[in-house]
N, C-alpha and C positions, 0 to 999 in steps of 0.2 A: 950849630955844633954844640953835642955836651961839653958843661962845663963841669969841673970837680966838683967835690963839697969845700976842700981848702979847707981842713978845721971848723967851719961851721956847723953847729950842731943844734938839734933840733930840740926846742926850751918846751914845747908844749903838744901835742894833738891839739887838731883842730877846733874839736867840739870840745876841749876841755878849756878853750875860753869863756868868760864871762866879761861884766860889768863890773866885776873885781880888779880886773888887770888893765883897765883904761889906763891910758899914761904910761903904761909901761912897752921896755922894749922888748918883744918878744919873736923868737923863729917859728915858723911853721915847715912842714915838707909834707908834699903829695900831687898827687893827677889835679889836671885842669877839667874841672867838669863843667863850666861854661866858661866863656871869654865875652864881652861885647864893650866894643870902643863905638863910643860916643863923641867924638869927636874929642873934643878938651881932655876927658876923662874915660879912662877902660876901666872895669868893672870885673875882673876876676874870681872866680867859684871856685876856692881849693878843695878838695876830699881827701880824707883819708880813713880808714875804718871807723874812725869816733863822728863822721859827719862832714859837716861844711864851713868854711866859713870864708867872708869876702875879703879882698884884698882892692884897693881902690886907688890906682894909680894916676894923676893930677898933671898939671902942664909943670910945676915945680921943679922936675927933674924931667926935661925934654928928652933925653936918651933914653932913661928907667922905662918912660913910659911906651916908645915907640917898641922897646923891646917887649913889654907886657900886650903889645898891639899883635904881634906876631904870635903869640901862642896859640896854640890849638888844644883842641880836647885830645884829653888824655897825656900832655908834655908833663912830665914830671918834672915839680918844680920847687927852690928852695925860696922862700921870701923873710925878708928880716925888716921891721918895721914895729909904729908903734900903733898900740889898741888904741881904737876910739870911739865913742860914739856915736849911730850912724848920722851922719847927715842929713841923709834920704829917710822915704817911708821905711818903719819898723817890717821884718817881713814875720810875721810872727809862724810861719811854717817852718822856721829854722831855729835850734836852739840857740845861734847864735846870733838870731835874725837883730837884736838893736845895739851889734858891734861890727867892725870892721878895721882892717890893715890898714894903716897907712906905709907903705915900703918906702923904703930907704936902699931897701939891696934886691935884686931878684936872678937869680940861679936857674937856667936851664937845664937841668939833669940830666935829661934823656927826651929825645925826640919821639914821637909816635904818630904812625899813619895811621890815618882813619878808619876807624874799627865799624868791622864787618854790623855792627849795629848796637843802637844807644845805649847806654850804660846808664840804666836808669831801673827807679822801683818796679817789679807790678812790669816786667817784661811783656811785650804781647810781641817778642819776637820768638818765631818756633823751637820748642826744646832742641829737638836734632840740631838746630846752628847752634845755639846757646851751649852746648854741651860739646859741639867740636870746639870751641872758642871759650872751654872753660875758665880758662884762667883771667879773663875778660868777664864772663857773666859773674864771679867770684867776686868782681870789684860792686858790683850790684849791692846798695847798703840795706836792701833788706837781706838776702842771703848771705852778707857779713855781720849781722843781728842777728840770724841763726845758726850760722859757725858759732859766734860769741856763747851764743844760750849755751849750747851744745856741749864748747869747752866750760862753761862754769860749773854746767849740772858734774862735769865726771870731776872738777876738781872739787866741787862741794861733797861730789857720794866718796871722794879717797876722806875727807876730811872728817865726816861721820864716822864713816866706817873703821877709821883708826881713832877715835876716840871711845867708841864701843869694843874698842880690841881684836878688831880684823888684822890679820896682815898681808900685804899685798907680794902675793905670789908668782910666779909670771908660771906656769908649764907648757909644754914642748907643741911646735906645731907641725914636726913632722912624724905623725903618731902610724898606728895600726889600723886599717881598715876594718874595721865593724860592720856584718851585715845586718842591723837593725835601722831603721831611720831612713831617712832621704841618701839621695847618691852621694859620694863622697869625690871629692879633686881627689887623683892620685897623683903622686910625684915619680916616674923611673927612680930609683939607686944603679947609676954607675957602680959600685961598689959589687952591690949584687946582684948581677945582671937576672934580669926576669923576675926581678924584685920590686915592688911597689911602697913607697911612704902614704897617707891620707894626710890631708890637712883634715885638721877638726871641726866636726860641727860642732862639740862643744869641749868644753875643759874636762867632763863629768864623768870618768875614771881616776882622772887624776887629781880631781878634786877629794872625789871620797879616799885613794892612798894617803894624801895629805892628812884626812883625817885617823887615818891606820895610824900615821907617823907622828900623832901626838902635836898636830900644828891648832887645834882646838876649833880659830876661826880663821878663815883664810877669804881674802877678796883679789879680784881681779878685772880689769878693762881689758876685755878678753876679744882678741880678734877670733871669729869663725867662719865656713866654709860650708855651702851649700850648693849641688851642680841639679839645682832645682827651678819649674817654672819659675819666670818673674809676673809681682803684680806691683799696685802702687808701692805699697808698704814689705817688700821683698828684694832683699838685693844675694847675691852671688854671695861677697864678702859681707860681711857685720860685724857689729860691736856687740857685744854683751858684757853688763854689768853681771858679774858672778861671783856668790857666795855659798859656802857651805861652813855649816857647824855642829860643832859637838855637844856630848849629852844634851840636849833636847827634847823637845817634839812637836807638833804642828803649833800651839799659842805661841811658842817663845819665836819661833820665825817669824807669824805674822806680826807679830809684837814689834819687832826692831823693825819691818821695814813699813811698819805703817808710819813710825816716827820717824826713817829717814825719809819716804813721800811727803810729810808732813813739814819738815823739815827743808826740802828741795822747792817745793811749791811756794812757800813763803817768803825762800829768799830770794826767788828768780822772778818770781810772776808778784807777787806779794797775795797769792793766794791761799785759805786757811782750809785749809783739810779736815772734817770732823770727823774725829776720831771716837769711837773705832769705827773702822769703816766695816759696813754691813756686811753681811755673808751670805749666803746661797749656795745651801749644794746643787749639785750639775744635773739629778733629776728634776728639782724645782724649777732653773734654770729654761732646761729646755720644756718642760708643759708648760711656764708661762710664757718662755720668747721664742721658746723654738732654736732656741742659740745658746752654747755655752759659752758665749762674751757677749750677753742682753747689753743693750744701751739703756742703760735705768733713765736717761733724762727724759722720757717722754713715756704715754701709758702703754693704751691700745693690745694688751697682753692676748694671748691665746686662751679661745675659752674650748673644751671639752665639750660636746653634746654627743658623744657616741649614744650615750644609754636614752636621748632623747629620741632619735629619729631611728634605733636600730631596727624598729618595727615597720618601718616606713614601707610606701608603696615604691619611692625612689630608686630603681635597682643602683643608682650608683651608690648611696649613703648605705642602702641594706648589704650590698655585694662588698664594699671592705669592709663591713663589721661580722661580718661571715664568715672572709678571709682571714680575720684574726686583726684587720687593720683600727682606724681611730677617722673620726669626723672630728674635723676642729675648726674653727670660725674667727675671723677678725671683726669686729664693730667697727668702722671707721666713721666718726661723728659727726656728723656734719655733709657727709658724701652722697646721699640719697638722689641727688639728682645730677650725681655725675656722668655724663655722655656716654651713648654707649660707645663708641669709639675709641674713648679712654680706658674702658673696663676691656676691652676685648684687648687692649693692648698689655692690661694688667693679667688678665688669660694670659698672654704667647710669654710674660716675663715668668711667669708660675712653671708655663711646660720647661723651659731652659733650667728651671731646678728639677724635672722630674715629676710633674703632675699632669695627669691624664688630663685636666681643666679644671676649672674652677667656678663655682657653681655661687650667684649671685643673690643678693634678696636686698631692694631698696624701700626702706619706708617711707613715703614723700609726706612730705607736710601735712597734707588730709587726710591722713590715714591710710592712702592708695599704697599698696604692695605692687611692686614691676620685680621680678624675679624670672629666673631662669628656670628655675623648677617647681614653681606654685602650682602645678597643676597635678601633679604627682603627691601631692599632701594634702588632707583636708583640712577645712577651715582649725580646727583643733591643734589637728599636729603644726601648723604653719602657728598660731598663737604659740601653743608650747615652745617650738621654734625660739622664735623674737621673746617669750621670756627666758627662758633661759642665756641668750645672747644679751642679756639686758636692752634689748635695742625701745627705742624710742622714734616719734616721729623727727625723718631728717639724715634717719641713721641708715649707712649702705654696709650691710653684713657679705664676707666673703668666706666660702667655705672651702678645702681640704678636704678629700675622703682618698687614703689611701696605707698602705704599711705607716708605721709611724713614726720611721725616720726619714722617711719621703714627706709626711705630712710637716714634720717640724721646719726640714731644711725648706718648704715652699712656704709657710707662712710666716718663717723668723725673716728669710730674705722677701717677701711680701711686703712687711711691715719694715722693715729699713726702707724699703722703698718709697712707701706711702711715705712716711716718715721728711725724706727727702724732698720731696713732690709740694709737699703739705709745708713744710718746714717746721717740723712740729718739736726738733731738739737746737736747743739753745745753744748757738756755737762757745755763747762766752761762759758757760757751765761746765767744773768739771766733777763727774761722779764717778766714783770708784765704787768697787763692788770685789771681793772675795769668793770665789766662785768655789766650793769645796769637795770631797765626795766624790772625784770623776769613777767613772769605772774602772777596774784595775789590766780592762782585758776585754778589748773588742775582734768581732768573728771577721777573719778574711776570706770572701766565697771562692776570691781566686786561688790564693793557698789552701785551702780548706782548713786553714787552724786559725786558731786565736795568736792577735796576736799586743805586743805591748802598746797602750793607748798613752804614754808618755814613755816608757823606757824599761826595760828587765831589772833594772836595781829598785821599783819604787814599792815599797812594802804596802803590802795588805792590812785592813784594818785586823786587827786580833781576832775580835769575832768573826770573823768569816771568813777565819783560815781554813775551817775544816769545809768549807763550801767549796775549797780550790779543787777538788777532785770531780767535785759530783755536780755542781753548779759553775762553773768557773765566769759565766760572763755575770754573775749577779754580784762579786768578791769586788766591793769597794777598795779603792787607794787613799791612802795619804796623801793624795793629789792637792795640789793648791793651783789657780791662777786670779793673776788679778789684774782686775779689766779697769779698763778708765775709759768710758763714750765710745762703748762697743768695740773695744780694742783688746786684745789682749798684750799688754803689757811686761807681763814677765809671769811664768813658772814655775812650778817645783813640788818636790814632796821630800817626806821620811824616807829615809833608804833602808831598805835592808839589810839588816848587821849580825845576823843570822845564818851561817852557810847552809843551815839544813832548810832552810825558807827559800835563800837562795838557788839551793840544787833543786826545788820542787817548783819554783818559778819555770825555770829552764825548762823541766819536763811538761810542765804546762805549753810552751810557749815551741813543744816540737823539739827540742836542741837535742841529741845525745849527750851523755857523760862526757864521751869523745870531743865532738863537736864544741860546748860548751868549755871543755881544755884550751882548747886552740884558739879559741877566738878570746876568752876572758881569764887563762890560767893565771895568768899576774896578780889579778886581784882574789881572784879566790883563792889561791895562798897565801894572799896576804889576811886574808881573812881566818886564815888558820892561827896567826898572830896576835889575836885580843882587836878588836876592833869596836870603837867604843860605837853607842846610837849615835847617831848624824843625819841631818837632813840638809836643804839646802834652797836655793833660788837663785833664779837667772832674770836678769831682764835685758830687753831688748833696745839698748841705749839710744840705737836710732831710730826708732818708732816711738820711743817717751820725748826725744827732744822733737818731731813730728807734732806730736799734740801739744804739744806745750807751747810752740811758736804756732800753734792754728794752720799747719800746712798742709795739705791734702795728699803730699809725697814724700817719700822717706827722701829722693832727690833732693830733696832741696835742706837738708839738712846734712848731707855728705858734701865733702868738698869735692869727689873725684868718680862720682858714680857711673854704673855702668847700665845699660839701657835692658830694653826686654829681652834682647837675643844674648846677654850678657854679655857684652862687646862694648868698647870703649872709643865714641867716636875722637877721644882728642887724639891718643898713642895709636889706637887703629889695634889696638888687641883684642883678640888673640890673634897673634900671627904665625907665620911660617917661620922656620928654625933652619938653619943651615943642614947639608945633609951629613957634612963631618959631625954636632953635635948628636944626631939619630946614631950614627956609627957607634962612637962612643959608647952608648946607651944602650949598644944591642937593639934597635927599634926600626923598623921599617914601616911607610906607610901602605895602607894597603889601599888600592883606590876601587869602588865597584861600578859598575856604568850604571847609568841612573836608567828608571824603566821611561820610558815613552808617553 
């Protein structure tokens, strides 16, 4: 039966004992994470979020102890006794491993039935249980080491960011639907029947109003909304760290947040940031990784050989350079004599990006070439070849021939792969990189227009305003991301604070006068009000506490996540709703029969 607490209160966490407090009388509270009676002597494992520590109950008090004989994992339990030093072997895998309780009192809290499975590090019990039984896998002290991380990073980033002169702002999350961007959650309004709320994918209208309204700098821990695929690092709902400021312009952003990275890293990991961190704009970027978030920790970059083989006999290499496309090559060092079984499987990963195949060339030790298309090139062109790929003997060259955003996206995810396979980047490395320069305006084939490659408000570099009419996908942005181990991290650019820059955005981007009324009139009359420069950044709080605790899931750094179908196996959401609440709402569902 539980007992009370009775005034007893709890003098320490667990793991916040030491060798300090021997002798002393001290409380603990928490789950029983092991029990084992030895006959004479039971041996108790209390946990609580700080850790473990034992509790060693003796023939001395024949009752105390038959009752600490009884507990089971997971009884929450109060214990009052005094520290000591262990008796037994030191366990040095425990912080607290060369102390222990001696009780004096011991408190059954709460009873608990044996949990659908162990509560323990390093789970190898399947997510789908671990996540209907969240608030169990929760007790797991490494994913309470990554809540902890998690909570310190946002209370460290309020603590910067209000000594730098942020203020933390909260705005609205039942906003206006926007058709730019990913899908939005819509909300009914009872109110106004056949009326719709959006929750937000981001703050970033009302971030820049704030900045109308003379708020300078403004932060927030900002919940958002996405009704988009999931992947590892994707969830429904998220966090985002977000800031915007005034008079500005790109250095003075990356300025402050490279000192608060630098800043976060040091005091959570004891990690040092050098500063400045490097840059790259988004063409560099992608000829050499094929990615605009390269993983700087390892090489293996993209080499160019169009202008090598475009005379070739090869119809593949000569037929996209015809086409207008790019031949581009990876060096893998070391790989010349990898199976072909493996390469053919590295082929079928290439087509799932979009390549017709991938065309091979192994230099083996003796100088023997095994290649996929050596017979198509003469001895000359195949030397030119392997020089210009730098290769050497040992070295397995993979080549690319196609449009040239086909060719990036196949050998930037090529080379993450090898990358993987090889293990060629340092888990315990972290590099940051500044990605700059994106384009301000990519072509949609499906719409037939261009359309915003981060967002309608991000201003164009100066020079290449007057390219918006007559060139428009060459008009670079004030775009910024910054990547940390092929991640990207967080976002943003200069905004436009110009309405006549603004109104020619729009028309760029398709909108009417009309059209762009309706959907953004708020702010462009506010814009008609002085509206100072401003730019801004976003990061994505649960992908940086991701990397930073080394986990390969955003999962596992949310306390309450929701799965691929974005469905919550512990509440069982989304679920079905009364049909008086539809009534209400004006809303009927409508069912279709599914096809056969």
């Amino acid at each position: 039966m539980a007992e009370s607490m009775k005034g007893l209160k709890r003098s320490h966490r667990c793991a916040e004992l030491s060798d300090r407090q021997v002798g002393e009388e001290v409380t603990v509270m928490g789950w029983v994470q092991k029990n084992r009676n030895k006959g004479g002597l039971v041996f108790t494992d209390i946990r609580d979020r700080s850790g473990i520590i034992q509790a060693v109950f003796d023939e001395t008090d024949e009752a105390l102890r038959e009752k600490a004989a009884s507990l089971r994992s997971e009884y929450v339990v109060a214990v009052r006794g005094k520290v000591a030093r262990r008796s037994g072997a030191v366990n040095t895998n425990l912080a607290t491993g060369e102390i222990e309780i001696l009780p004096s009192e011991l408190r059954i809290l709460s009873e608990s039935e044996t949990p659908p499975f162990p509560i323990e590090e390093n789970s190898r019990t399947k997510e789908e249980l671990r996540l209907k039984y969240r608030y169990l896998d929760l007790r797991r002290p490494d994913l309470q080491r990554n809540l902890i991380l998690r909570s310190r990073l946002a209370t460290l980033t309020r603590q910067f960011l209000a000594r730098e002169g942020f203020l933390e702002i909260e705005t609205p999350v039942l906003i206006k639907s926007t058709p730019e961007g990913a899908r939005d959650y819509l909300v009914p309004s009872r109110v106004h029947p056949g009326n719709f709320y959006a929750l937000p994918q981001s703050p970033q209208l009302f971030k820049q109003l704030l900045m109308c309204a003379g708020y300078d700098r403004y932060f927030q821990v900002a919940k958002c909304f996405r009704d988009e695929d999931l992947r590892a690092d994707r969830q429904p709902e998220f966090t985002q760290i977000d800031m915007e400021l005034s008079f500005v312009d790109v250095e003075d952003v990356l300025d402050v947040n490279e000192r608060l990275l630098a800043s976060l890293f040091e005091e959570i990991l004891g990690e040092k940031v050098e500063l400045p961190i490097p840059r790259m704009t988004w063409q560099e970027a992608m000829d050499r990784y094929g990615s605009d978030k390269p993983d700087i920790r390892f090489g293996m970059e993209l080499t160019d050989v169009t202008e090598t083989v475009k005379d070739t006999s090869f119809a593949v290499f000569r037929g996209a350079v015809e086409g207008g496309g790019t031949v581009r090559g990876l060096n893998v060092k070391g790989q010349a004599e990898m199976p072909r079984k493996k390469i053919d499987k590295l082929v079928d990963f290439a087509k799932g990006y979009g390549a017709k195949g991938l065309a091979y060339l192994g230099i083996l030790p003796d100088g023997t070439i095994k290649s996929s298309f050596s017979k198509f090139l003469t001895e000359e062109e195949m030397q030119q070849l392997i020089g210009a790929m730098e290769g050497e003997p040992g070295d397995l060259l993979l080549f690319a021939a196609d449009e040239t955003r086909i060719v990036w996206d196949v050998l930037g995810a090529l080379r993450l792969e090898l990358a993987r396979q090889l293990e060629l980047a340092d888990k315990d490395v972290f590099r940051f990189l500044w990605v700059t320069e994106f384009p301000l305006l990519e072509w949609n084939p499906d719409q037939k227009r261009y359309t915003a490659m981060h967002h309608p408000f991000t201003m164009p570099y100066e020079e290449d305003l007057e390219k918006l009419d007559s060139d428009p996908g060459s008009v670079r942005a004030k775009a910024y991301d910054i990547v940390l181990n092929g991640n990207e991290i967080g976002g943003g650019s200069v905004r436009i604070f110009d309405p006549s820059i603004q109104s020619r955005m729009f028309e760029v981007l398709g909108f009417t006068k009309e059209q762009a009324q309706e959907q953004f009139g708020f702010l462009l009359t506010a814009f008609r009000y002085g509206v100072p420069p401003h730019a801004g950044l976003a990061y994505g709080l649960d992908r940086l506490a991701m990397l930073m605790a080394k986990e390969e899931s955003i999962r596992d750094v949310i306390a309450f996540p929701k799965v691929k179908d974005a469905s919550d196996l512990m509440t069982e959401a989304p679920g079905r709703v009364e049909t008086s609440q539809l009534e209400e709402l004006g809303l009927a569902i409508r069912t279709t029969e599914q096809p056969l």
